[in-house]
N, C-alpha and C positions, 0 to 999 in steps of 0.2 A: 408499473409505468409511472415515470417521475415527470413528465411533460410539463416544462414550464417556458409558457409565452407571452408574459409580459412582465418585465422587470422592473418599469417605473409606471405613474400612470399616466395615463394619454398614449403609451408607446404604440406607432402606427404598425403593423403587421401585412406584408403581403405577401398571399399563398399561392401557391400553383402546384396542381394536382402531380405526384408524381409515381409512376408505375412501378409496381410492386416487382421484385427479381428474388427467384430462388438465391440461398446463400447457403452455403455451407460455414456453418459458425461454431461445430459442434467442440471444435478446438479452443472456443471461447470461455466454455462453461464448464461445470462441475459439479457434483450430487454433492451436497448437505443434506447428511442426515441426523435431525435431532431426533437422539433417544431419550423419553419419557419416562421415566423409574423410580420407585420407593430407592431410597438410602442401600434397602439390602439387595436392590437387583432385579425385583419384581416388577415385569412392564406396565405403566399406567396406559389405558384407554381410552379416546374421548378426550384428551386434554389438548386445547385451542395453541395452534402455532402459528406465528406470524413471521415471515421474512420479512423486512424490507431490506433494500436495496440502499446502498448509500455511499460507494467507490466502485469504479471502474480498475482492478488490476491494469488494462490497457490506457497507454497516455491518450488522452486526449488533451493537449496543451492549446496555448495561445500565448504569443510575443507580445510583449507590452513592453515602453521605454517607463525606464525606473522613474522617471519627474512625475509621469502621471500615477503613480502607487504610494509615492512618497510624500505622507501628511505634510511634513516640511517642507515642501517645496510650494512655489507658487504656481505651478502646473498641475495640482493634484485634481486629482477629478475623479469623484465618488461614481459617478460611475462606468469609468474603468475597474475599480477597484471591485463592484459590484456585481460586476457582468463575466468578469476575469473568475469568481468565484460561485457564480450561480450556473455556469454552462461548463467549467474546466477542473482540472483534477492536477495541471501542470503549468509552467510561465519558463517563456523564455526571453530572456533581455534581449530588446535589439541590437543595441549597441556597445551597453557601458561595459560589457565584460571584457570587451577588444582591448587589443594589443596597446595602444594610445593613449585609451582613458583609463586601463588600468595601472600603466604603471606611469600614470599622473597621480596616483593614491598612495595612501600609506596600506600596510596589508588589515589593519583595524577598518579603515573604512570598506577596503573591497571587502570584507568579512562581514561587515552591516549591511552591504548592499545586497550579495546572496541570502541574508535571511532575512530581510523582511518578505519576499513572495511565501517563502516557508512558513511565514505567521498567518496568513490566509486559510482560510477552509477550502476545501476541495468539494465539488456538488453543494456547496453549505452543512456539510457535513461533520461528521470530528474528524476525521483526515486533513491530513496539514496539504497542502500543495506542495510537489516535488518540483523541481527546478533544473533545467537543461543548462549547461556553461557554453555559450554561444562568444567567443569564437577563440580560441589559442593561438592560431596563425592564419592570416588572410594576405592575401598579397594587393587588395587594393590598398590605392595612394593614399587615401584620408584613414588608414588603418594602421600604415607602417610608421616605423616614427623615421623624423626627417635623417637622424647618423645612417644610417641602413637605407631610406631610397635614395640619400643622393648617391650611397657609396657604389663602387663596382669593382670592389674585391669581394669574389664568391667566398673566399675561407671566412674572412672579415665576417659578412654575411650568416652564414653557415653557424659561424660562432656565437652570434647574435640572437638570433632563433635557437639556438640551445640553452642559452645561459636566460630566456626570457621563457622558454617553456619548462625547465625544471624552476625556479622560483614563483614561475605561476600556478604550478599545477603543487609546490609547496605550499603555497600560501592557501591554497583549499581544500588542501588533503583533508577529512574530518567537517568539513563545513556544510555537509548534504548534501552537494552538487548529482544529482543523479547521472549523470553523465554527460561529456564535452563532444563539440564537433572541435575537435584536435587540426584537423589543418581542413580550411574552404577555399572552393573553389581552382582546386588544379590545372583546369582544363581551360579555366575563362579569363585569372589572373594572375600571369605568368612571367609578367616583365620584371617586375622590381622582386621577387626572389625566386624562386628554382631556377628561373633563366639565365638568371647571374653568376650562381652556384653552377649547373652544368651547363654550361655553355654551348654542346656540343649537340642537345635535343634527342640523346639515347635515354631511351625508354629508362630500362632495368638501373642508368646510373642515376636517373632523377629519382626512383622507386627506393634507392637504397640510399640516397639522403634524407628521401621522406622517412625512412624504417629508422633513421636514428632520431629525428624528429620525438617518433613513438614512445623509442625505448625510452627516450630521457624522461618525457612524462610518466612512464611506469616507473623508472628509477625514484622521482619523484615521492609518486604516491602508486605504491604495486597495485591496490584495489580500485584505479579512477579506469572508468569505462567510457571508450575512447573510440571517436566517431571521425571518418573522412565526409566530407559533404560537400555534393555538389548541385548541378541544374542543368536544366537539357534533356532529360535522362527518362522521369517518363511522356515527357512530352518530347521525344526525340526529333528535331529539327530537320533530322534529315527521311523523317516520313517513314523510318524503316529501325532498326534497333543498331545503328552500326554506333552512336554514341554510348549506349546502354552495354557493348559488348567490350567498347575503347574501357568505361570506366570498369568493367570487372578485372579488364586482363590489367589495368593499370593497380587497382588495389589487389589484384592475385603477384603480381610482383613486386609490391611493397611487403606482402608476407611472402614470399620468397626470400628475400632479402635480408627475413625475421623479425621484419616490421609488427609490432604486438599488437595490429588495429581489433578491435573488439564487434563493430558495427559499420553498416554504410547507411550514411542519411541521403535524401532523395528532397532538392529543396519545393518540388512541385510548384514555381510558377508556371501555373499553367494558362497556355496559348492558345492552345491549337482548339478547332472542336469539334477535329476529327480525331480527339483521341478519347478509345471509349474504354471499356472496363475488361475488354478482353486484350488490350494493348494493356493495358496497366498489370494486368494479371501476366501475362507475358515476360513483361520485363522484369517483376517483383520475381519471377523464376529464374529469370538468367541471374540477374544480382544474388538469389540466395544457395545458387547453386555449389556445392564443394571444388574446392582447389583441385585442378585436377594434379595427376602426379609431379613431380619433378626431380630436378638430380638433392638438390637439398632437403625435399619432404619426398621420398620415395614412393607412401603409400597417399598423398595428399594431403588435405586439411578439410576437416567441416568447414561447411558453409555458414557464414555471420550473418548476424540478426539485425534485423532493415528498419527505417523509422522514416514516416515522411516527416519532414523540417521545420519545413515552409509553406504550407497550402496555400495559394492566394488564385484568383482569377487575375495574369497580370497583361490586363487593356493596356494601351496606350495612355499615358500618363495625363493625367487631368490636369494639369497643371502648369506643364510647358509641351511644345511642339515637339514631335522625333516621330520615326521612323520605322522604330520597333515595337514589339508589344502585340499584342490583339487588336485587330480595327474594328471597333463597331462592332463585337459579339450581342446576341441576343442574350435574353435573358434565358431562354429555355437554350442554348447551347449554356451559358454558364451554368445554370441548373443539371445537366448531364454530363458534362464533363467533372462537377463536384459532386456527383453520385458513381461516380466512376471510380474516381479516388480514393473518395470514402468506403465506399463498398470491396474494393480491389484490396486495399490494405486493410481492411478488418475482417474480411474473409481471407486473407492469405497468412500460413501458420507462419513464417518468417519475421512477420510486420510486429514489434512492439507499441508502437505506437504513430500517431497523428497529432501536428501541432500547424492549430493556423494563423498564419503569419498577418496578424492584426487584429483589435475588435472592432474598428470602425475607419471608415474612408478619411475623417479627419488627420488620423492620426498613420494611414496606412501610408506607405513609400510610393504608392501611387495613386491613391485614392482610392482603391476599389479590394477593399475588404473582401469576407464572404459572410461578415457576421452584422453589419448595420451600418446605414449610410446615414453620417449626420454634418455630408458636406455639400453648402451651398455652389452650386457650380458657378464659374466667372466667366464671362464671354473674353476676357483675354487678359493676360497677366498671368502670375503665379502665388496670387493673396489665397490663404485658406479663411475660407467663414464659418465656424460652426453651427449648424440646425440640431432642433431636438433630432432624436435619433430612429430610424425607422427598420423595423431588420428586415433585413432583403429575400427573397427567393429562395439564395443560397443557405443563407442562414438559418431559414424555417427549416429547411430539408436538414442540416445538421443536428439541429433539436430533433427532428421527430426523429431522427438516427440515436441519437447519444444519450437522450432521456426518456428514448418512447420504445420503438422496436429494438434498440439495444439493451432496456435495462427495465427488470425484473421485480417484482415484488410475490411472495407466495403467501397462501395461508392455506388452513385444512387442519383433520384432526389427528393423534395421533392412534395407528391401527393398536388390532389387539395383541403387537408384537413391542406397542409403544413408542413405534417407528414414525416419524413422517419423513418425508425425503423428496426435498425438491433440487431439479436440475437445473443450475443457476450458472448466471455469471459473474467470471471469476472477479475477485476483488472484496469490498466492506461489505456487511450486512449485519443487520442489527436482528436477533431472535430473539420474539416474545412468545413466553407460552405460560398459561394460566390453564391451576389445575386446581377445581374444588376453590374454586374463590383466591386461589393466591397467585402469583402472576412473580415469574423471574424472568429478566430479563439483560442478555448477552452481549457483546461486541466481536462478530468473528472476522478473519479475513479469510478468504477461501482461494487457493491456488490450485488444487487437484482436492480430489474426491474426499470427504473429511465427515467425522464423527462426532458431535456434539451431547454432551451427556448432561441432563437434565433431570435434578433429585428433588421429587415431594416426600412431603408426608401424606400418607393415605391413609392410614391408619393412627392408634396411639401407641401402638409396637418401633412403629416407626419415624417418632419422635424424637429428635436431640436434643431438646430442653424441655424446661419442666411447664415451660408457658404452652409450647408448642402441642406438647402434651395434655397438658388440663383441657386444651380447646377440642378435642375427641371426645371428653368424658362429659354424658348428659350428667347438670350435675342438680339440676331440678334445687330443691331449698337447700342440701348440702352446699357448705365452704369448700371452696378452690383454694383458699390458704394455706401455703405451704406447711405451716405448722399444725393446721388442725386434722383432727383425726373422727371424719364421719361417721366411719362404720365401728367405731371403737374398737377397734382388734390391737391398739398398744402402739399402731406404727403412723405415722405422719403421712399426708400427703406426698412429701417428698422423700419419705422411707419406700411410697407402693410404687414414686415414679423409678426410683435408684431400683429397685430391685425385683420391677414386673410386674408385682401384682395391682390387685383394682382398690380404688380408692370407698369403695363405696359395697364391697362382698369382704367378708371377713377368709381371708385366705392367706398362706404362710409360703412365705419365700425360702427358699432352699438355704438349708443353713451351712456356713462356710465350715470347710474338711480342711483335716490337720493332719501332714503329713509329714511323719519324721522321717528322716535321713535313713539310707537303706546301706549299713556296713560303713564304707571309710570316708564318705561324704558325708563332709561338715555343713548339711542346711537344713531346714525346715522350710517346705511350703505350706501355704495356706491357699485355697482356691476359694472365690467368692463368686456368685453369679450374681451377677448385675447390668446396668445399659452398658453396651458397648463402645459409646463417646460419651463426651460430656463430661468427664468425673476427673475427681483427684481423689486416689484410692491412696491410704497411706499405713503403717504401723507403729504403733507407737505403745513405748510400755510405762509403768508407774507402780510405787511399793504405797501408793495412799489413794488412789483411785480420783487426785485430785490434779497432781501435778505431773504430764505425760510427758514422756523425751521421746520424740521422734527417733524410728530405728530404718538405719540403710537396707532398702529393701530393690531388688529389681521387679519390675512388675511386665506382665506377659498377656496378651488379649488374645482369645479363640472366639470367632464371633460365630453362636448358633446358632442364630436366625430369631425373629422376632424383635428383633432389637435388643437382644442380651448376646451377654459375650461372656464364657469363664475369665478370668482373672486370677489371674496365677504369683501372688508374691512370694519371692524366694529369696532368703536371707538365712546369716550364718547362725548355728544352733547356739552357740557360744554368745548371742546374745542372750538367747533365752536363760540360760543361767542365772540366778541371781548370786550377790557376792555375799558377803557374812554379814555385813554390814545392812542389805536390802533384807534380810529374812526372805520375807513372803514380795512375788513380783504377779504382776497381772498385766493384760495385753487387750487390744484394741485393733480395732481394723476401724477406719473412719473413712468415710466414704461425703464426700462435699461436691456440690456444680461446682465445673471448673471457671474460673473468673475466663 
């Protein structure tokens, strides 16, 4: 449990108790098991494992406008930048990726602006933060550029949105974009394009200018993953799901059409607070359900993978007077309709992820966040003031969601199979395990059920170097010096670590066999026992026992357990020859730590 509730000091906190719900999450998680073991296979027991926790596989993002992230700019604000990477794992721009502001750039600069969210930590973590492409086509006015809404030629038109969405989705092919909401709002911004383009308000021919929309961005970049997004949806307006069933059948025949869309995002401003978590569950059903048949896909299509967008609680606007919006919700209706959401799509296997649309009411589109209010309200006008920052209600209940009951830390020992095995969620986690005083320590990502294999030394059998090794042998007033020779039997410290025996018992290592050639093969081997890594084993011959010439040998390892391995070099007999000139030849096997 990673629970963190205060981000700067003085930061005000207020809580409100909230009831515990069964969840079904078990689609969340996944078994890590690290296996604890000698070098040769032998399970260690008793050795101390530690998880933690440190990415969420699942997005949980947050919208941010790039002036407040960007050092350079005179809007930066540390903490956006702070709170964007203490509570989130994802950033979506609000604005600058639109149609407008980006092709008021050059593609260098839109190229710096998706990566700086990318340089951010994710939980504070070593994960970078992924990044959502928010937005490729919108049909609102302050979005479109002015050739295109004044005009009212659909081809015109048509042609326009083509030639802007393959050089946009070129210009970021390779750039990390995790994925785009490719065309927003359908259903809500309709005048200045589709309506212009099919003028005639048939379903299937809007569906299949949107499907070439698609393909052009796949044509672009085949591997960008490609989102329609819209609002309404689960807070359906009309109190029933008849909006929630318009946009399936509207994106089930945009892929009729062959439209390549990959996802449907869900922008969740939500209104209503009568919408609970069995409405949300509901309709993340109908949206994830498979195509059903048609004359072009005879057997259907799977059903696409769902993201909320945009979470916000959207009141009536702080700031100027209207008509729409939430009136006067409580704070415990905003609190249950944002456990609703959150619980609905992170219990539902379709949902990749949740992104909320703002970190604070200053900077929110309408003041009212779900993550901290640092905006002084005005009795009338439309001036923003900013106050320090307080997190809200909502807020707290997201933390205790995303850092506390969603996310994981283990420890424990491992059994006498060498096993431990905890059932985690999916995403980063760092494994520490110390065994006998030494501690190594991992970086995994865990997707489905996964195996981690974790080598001591336990023994001095099962040591790869010669340091690793000394440190097994009590060596009391004897030298640990490579060169010295304690028990005087003729061989070196590093003769008894090369070849098994003890440094400190007078004991004789198996000496190497000499195998000639058997009929019309021309080789000789030599077999040598000794460690099984570590070494540089070589041959080398000399007619004065001074000056050695390396000879081309291949060389072969059988490991026999204990930390030795036969050693098998085989090379051609024709070396061993000597020539008239050498008389007498003599031969060598040298055996060195490998550098």
């Amino acid at each position: 449990m990673k629970l963190v509730t205060t981000l700067i000091p003085g930061l005000a906190i207020l809580s409100l108790a909230i009831p515990a719900a069964a969840q079904d999450i078990a689609h969340r998680k996944a078994g890590l098991t690290v296996q604890v073991q000698t070098g040769s296979g032998t399970p260690l027991e008793g050795a101390t494992v530690e998880i933690e926790m440190l990415n969420h596989a699942f997005r949980f993002g947050c919208a941010v406008e790039h002036q407040f992230i960007d050092p350079s700019s005179s809007s930066y604000d540390p903490f956006t930048v702070d709170t964007l990477q203490t509570y989130f794992n994802s950033a979506t721009y609000g604005n600058i990726m639109k149609w407008t502001y980006y092709e008021d750039r050059t593609d260098a600069q839109n190229l710096a602006i998706a990566a700086l969210p990318q340089s951010f930590s994710a939980f504070d973590g070593p994960d970078k933060l992924r990044l959502r492409g928010h937005v490729t086509v919108w049909g609102a006015s302050y979005q479109v550029p002015n050739r295109v809404r004044n005009s009212t030629d659909g081809a015109y038109i048509s042609e326009q949105i083509l030639d802007h969405v393959f050089d946009y989705h070129t210009t970021y092919k390779n750039s990390g974009v995790d994925n785009y909401d490719l065309y927003n709002e359908h259903f809500n911004e309709r005048d200045l394009l589709i309506e212009k383009i099919v003028t005639n308000g048939v379903v299937a021919e809007e569906a299949a200018e949107v499907a070439t929309w698609f393909n052009k961005a796949k044509e672009a970049d085949p591997a960008a993953i490609l989102f329609i997004n819209d609002y309404n949806v689960l807070n359906d307006w009309t109190g029933g799901d008849t909006r929630v069933v318009a946009y399936k059948e509207f994106v089930d025949a945009v892929r009729d059409a062959g439209g390549q869309i990959d996802g449907i995002g869900l922008q969740a401003h939500m209104d209503r607070p009568t919408t609970t978590k069995t409405d949300v569950t509901r309709r993340l059903d109908i949206l994830a359900a498979p195509m059903a048949p048609t004359a072009n896909h005879p057997d259907g299509l799977p059903g696409l993978r769902l993201e909320i967008t945009e979470l916000d609680m959207s009141i009536r606007n702080r700031f100027f007077d209207n008509t729409w919006g939430w009136p006067n919700p409580t704070i415990e209706d905003e609190v249950a309709v944002t456990q609703a959401v959150l619980e609905g799509a992170f219990e539902h296997p379709a949902v990749d992820g949740i992104t909320v649309w703002g970190i604070d009411d200053f900077t929110h589109w309408r003041g009212n966040s779900i993550m901290f209010d640092n905006l002084q309200d005005e009795e009338t006008g439309t001036s923003r003031t900013r106050i320090d920052p307080v997190l809200k209600e909502t807020g707290q209940l997201y933390i205790d969601k995303v850092l506390g009951e969603w996310w994981q830390d283990h420890s424990g020992a491992s059994a006498s199979s060498g096993a431990y095995t905890a059932n985690t969620f999916k995403g980063t986690h760092r494994v520490t395990v110390t065994f006998n005083g030494e501690t190594q320590e991992e970086i995994v990502t865990l997707s489905e059920d996964d195996t981690l294999t974790v080598n001591f030394a336990a023994e001095a059998a099962d040591a790869t170097t010669y340091d690793a090794w000394a440190a097994f042998i009590t060596w009391g007033e004897a030298s640990n010096a490579r060169t010295d020779d304690p028990d005087q039997d003729g061989r070196s410290n590093l003769h008894e670590f090369v070849f098994g025996t003890h440094p400190l018992a007078q004991d004789t290592p198996k000496s190497p066999r000499l195998i000639l050639a058997d009929g019309a093969a021309d080789f000789i081997k030599y077999t040598l026992r000794a460690r099984n890594e570590g070494l540089d084993i070589q041959l080398a011959k000399s007619t004065n026992l001074v000056d050695w010439t390396p000879i081309q040998a291949n060389l072969d390892g059988v490991n026999i357990g204990d930390g030795l391995a036969d050693h098998t070099l085989r090379f051609s007999q024709s070396d061993l020859e000597p020539t008239a000139e050498e008389g007498s030849i003599f031969y060598r096997i040298q055996v060195a730590e490998a550098d």
